[in-house]
LUMGU-302820 format. One line per 10 residues: number of its first residue (from 1); their letters; for each residue x, y, z of C-alpha. Coordinates in steps of 0.2 Angstrom, whole numbers. Layout:
BEGIN
NUM) a) X Y Z  ...
This chain:
BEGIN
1) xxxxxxxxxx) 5 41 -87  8 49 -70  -3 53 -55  -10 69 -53  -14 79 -38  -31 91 -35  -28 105 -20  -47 107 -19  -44 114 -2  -48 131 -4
11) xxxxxxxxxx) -65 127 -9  -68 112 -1  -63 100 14  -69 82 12  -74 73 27  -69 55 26  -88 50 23  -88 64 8  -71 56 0  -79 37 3
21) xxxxxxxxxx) -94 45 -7  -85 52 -20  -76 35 -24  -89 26 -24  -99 37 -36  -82 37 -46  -78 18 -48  -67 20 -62  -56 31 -55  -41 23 -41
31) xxxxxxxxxx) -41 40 -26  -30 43 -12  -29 58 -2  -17 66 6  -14 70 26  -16 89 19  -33 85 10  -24 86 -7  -35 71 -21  -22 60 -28
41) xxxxxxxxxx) -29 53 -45  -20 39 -51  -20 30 -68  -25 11 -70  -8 2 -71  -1 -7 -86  1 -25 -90  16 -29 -82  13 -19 -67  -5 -29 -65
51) xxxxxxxxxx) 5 -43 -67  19 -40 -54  5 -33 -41  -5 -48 -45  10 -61 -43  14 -53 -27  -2 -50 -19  -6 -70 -22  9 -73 -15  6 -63 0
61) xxxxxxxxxx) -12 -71 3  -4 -89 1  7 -87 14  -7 -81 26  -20 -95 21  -4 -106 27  0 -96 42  -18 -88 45  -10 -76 56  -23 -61 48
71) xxxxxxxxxx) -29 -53 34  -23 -49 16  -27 -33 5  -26 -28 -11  -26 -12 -20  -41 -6 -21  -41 -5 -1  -42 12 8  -34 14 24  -37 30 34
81) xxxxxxxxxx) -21 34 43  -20 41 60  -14 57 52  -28 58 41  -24 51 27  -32 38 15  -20 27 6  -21 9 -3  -5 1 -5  -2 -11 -18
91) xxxxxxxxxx) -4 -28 -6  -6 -24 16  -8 -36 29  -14 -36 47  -15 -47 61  -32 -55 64  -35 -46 82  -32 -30 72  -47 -33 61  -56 -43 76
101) xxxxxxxxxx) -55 -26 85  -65 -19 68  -85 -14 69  -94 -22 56  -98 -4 49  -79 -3 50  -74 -14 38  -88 -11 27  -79 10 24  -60 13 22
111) xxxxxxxxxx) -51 4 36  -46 15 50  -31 11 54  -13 9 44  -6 -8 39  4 -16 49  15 -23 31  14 -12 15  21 -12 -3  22 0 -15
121) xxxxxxxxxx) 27 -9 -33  34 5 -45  26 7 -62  37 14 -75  30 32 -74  30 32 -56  45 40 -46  55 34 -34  55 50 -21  36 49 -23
131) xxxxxxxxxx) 35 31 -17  47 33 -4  40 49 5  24 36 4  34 22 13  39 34 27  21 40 31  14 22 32  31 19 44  26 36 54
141) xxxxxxxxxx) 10 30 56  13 14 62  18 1 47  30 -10 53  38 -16 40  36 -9 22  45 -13 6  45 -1 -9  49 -12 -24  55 -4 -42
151) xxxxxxxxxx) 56 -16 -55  64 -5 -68  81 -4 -57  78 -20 -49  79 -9 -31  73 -13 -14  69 0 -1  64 -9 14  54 2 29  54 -4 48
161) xxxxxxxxxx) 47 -2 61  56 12 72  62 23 58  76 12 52  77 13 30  86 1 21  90 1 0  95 -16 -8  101 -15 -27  96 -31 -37
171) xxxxxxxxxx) 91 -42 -21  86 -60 -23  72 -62 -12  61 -52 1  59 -59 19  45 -54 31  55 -54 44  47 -55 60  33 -46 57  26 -62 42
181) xxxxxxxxxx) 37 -74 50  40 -87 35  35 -76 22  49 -75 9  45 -69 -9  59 -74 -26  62 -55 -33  65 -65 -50  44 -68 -49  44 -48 -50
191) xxx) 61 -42 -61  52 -54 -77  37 -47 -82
């Protein structure tokens, strides 16, 4: 099942306190919207997809509970971009003075800023082009390092900082480079479902 996109924008512009009302009034239901105002609906993911995200977002957190150098995030975490848009990545991370910097009210709402590290993990029906134009908004905004991971074609498109765009075919491992210094992930963890 694919997402689906609403242009309500003819009849309505939803401020970000009207989109944060309208999730929360619509738990069931996984939204992002666009810098334009366009509602992106997308479906709940399959098994091995929750799987992957799951084996890589623990991942993720372990390292940081070893290095405790900030803050992990699932999916279910809305980030408000500075060009207006609300997204929620697959796993994000942040450095703790970024989320030190953060009113309580703040981290209560959609977090107002962009990750510092993002991942998009591929489900079957999603598209490649789709996730990487999302890879390159979180880099515009200020995403320092940003992998787009497709299990289907075992391919890696890694996004960093300054605009720079790399694509790895059947890779063995992910480094976080400087920006999660240590942080190494086995692609085998995510290739078998």
């Amino acid at each position: 099942m694919s997402t689906l996109t609403l242009n309500l924008n003819s009849v309505v512009q939803l401020t970000d306190d009207q989109f944060l009302r309208l999730c929360a009034h619509n738990p069931d239901v996984q939204l992002e919207r666009t810098a334009t105002g366009e509602l992106i609906i997308m479906p709940p993911t399959g098994g091995e997809t929750g799987k992957r995200s799951s084996d890589l977002n623990a991942e993720l957190n372990l390292w940081n509970r070893r290095t405790q150098l900030g803050v992990t995030f699932d999916s279910s975490t809305g980030f408000v971009l500075p060009n207006g848009a609300i997204r929620s990545p697959d796993a994000a991370w942040i450095p703790h003075h970024r989320w030190d910097e953060l009113t309580p009210d703040q981290r209560q709402r959609f977090l107002p800023l962009c990750p510092d590290f993002a991942v998009e993990l591929l489900s079957p029906s999603d598209r490649w082009q789709d996730g990487y134009a999302k890879l390159q908004e979180y880099q515009a905004n200020g995403t320092r390092l940003g992998w787009l991971i497709d299990p289907q074609q075992r391919r890696v498109g890694i996004f960093r900082e300054g605009g720079t765009i790399e694509v790895l075919d059947n890779p063995e491992q992910l480094s976080g480079e400087a920006v999660l210094p240590e942080f190494m992930v086995s692609l085998s963890l995510l290739w078998a479902a």
